[in-house]
C-alpha positions as CSV (number, residue, x, y, z in Angstrom):
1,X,-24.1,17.8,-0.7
2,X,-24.5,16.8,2.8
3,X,-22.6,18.8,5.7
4,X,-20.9,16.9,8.5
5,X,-19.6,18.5,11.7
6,X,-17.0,16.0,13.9
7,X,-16.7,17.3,17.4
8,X,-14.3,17.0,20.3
9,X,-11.6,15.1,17.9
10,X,-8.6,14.5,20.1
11,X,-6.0,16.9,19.3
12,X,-3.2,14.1,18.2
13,X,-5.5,13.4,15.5
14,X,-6.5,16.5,14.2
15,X,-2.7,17.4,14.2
16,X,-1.8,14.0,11.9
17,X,-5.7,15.3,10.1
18,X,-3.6,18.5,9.5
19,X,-0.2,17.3,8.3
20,X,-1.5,14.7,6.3
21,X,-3.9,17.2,4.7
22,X,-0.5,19.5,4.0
23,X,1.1,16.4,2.8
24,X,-1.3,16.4,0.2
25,X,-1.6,20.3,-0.4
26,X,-5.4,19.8,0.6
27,X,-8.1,21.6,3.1
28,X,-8.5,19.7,6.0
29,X,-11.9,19.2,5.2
30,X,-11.2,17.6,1.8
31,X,-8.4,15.3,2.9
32,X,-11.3,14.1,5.7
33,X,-13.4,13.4,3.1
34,X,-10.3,11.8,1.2
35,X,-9.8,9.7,4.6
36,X,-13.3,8.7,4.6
37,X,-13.8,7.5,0.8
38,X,-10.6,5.1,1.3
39,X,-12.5,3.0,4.5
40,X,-15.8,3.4,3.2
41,X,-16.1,3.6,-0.7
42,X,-13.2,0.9,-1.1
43,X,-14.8,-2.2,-2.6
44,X,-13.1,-5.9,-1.5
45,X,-11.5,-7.9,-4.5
46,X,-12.6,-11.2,-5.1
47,X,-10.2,-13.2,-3.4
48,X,-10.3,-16.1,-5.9
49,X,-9.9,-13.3,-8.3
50,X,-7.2,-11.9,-6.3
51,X,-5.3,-15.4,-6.5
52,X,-5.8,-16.4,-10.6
53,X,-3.9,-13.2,-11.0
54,X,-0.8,-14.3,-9.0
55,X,-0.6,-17.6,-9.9
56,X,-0.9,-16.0,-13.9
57,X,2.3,-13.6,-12.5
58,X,4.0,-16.4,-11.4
59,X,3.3,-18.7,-14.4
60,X,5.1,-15.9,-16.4
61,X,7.9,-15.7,-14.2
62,X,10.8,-17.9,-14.9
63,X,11.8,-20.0,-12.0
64,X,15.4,-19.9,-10.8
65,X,16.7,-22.8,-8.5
66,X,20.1,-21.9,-6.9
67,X,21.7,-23.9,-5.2
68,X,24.2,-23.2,-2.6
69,X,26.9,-24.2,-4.7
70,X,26.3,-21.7,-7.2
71,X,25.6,-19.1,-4.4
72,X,29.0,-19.9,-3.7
73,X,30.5,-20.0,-6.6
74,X,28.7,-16.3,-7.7
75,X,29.8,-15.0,-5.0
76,X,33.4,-15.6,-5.1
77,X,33.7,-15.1,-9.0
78,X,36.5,-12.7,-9.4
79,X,38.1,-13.3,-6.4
80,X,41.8,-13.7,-5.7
C-alpha cells in the first residue's frame, strides 16, 4: 500500500477530520481514506437507469387524487 502525507491542513478541518473519525469510532487516518473512497471510488449511475427505476416505483404506487373537498371533509370528521 501506498503512504500519503497531507500537510498544512487548516485546523477547522482536521478538527471536523477528527470528530467525524470519532463519529465513526475510526483512526483519523482510516476515516481519511473513508473520505477519499466516497469522492473518488464512487461510480455515477446511469441516469436513464436512474429514471426506469422511479417511474417502475411509481407505476406500483397507487395514485390518490384528493380533492379539497375531501381534505375538508377528513379533517373535520369527528368534530362537533
Amino acid at each position: 500500500m501506498a503512504t500519503l502525507t497531507i500537510k498544512n491542513i487548516p485546523e477547522k478541518l482536521h478538527k471536523r477530520l477528527r470528530e467525524s473519525a470519532a463519529q465513526h469510532r475510526r483512526s483519523i487516518n482510516n476515516e481519511a481514506i473513508s473520505c477519499l473512497e466516497k469522492v473518488l471510488v464512487t461510480t455515477r449511475e446511469d441516469p436513464r437507469e436512474f429514471l426506469a427505476e422511479v417511474r417502475a416505483a411509481r407505476a406500483r404506487i397507487p395514485r390518490a387524487y384528493l380533492t379539497e373537498e375531501f381534505l375538508r371533509a377528513a379533517k373535520n370528521e369527528g368534530r362537533p
